[in-house]
C-alpha positions as CSV (number, residue, x, y, z in Angstrom):
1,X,65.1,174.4,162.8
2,X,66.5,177.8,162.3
3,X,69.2,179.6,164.2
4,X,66.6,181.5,166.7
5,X,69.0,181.4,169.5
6,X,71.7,183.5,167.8
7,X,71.0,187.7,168.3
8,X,72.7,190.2,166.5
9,X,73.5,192.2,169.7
10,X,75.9,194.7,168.0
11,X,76.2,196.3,164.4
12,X,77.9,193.2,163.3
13,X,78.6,189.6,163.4
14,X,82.0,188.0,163.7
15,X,82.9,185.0,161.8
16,X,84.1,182.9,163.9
17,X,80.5,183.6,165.5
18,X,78.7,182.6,162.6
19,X,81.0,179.2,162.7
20,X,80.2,178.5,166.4
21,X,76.8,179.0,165.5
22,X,76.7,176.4,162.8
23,X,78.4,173.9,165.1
24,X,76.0,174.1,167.7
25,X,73.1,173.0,165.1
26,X,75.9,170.9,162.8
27,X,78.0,169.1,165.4
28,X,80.5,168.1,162.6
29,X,80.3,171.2,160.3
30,X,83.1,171.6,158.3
31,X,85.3,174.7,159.1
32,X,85.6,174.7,155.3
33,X,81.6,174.5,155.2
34,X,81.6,177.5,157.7
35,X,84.5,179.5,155.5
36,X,82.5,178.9,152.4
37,X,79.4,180.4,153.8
38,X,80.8,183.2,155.1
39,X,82.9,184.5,152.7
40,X,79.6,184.1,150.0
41,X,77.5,185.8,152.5
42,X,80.4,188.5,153.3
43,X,79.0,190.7,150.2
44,X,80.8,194.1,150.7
45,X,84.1,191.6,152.2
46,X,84.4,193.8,154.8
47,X,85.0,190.4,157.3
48,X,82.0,190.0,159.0
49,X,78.1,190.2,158.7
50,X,76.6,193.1,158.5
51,X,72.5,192.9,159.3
52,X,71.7,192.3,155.5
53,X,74.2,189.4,154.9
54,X,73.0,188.3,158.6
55,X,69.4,188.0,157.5
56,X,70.6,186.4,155.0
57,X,72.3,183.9,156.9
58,X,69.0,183.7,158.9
59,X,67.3,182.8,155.7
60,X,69.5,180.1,154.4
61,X,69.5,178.6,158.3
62,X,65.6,178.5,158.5
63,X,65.4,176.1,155.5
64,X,67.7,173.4,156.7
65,X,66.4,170.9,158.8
66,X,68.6,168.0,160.2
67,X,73.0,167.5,160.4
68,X,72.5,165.6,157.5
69,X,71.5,169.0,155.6
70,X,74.9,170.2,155.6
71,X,75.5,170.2,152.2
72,X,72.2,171.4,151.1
73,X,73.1,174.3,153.4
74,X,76.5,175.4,151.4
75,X,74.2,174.4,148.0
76,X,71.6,177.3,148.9
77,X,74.7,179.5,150.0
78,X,77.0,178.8,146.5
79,X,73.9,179.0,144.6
80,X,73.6,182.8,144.2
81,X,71.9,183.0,141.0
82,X,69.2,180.4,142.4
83,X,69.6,178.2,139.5
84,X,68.8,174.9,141.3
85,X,72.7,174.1,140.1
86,X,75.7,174.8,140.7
87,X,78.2,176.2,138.3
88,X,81.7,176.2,137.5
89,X,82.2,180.0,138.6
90,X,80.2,179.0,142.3
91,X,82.3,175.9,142.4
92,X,85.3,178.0,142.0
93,X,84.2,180.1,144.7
94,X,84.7,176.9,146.9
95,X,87.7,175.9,146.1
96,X,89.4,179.5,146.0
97,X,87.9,180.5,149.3
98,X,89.7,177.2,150.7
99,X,92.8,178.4,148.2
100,X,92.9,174.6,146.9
101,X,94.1,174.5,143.5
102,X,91.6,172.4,141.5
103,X,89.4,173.9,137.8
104,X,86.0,173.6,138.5
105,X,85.5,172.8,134.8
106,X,86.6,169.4,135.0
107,X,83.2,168.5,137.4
108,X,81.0,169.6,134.2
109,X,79.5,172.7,133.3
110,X,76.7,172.3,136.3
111,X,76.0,170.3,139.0
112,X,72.8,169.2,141.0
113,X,72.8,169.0,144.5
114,X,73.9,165.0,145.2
115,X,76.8,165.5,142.3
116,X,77.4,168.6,144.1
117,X,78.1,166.4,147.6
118,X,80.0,164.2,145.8
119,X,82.6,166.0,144.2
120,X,83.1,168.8,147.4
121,X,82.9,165.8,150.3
122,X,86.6,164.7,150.2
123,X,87.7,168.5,150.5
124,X,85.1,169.5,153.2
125,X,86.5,166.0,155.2
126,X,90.0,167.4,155.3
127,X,88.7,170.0,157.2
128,X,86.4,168.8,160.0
129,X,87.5,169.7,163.5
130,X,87.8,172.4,166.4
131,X,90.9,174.3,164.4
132,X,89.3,177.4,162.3
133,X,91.5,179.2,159.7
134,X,91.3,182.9,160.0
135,X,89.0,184.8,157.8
136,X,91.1,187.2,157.3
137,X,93.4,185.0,155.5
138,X,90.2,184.0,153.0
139,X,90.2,187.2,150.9
């Protein structure tokens, strides 16, 4: 499926661009989903994407298939040590980029993808809709 329709006209993306972008391929994308992603892509967190985190970005969109793939999109994104799992100090990254007070540690040392969904779906729910939180405030 890929994201082909999204150029990186100037020296940086915004975003709230990036967000917009996910919604048009994930009509119910989580603003939380779209925070998370960000903010891990966001390596030097200057608040927005420079052309390597965009790539990236690029990268990560090209695998991901259908609206159903949501989750398996912020898997690949936590996952930055490509482990296949997700640990408690990626999970963390989750909830502190969303600045919700839960330990990771008490989901288990690691989690597959589908425990993965399970355990992040009734926070990413309290977040569906058209209002975005600033970035700026997810530092």
């Amino acid at each position: 499926m890929g994201c082909g329709g999204m150029q990186m006209e100037s020296e940086f993306i915004e975003p709230i661009e990036v967000h917009w972008e996910l919604r048009k391929h994930f009509q119910n994308m989580p603003q939380s989903a779209s925070m998370v992603i960000v903010h891990l892509l966001d390596r030097n967190n200057d608040g927005h994407l420079n052309k390597a985190e965009f790539k990236s970005f690029m990268s990560i969109m090209d695998d991901i298939n259908n609206e159903s793939d949501v989750y398996k999109l912020l898997f690949k994104a936590m996952d930055t040590n490509n482990s296949n799992t997700i640990d408690a100090k990626e999970l963390s990254v989750f909830f502190n980029t969303l600045k919700i007070n839960v330990n990771p540690l008490m989901f288990g040392d690691k989690l597959n993808q589908d425990a993965f969904q399970k355990v992040i779906a009734p926070y990413m729910n309290s977040f569906v809709g058209d209002d975005f939180i600033p970035f700026a405030d997810v530092k």
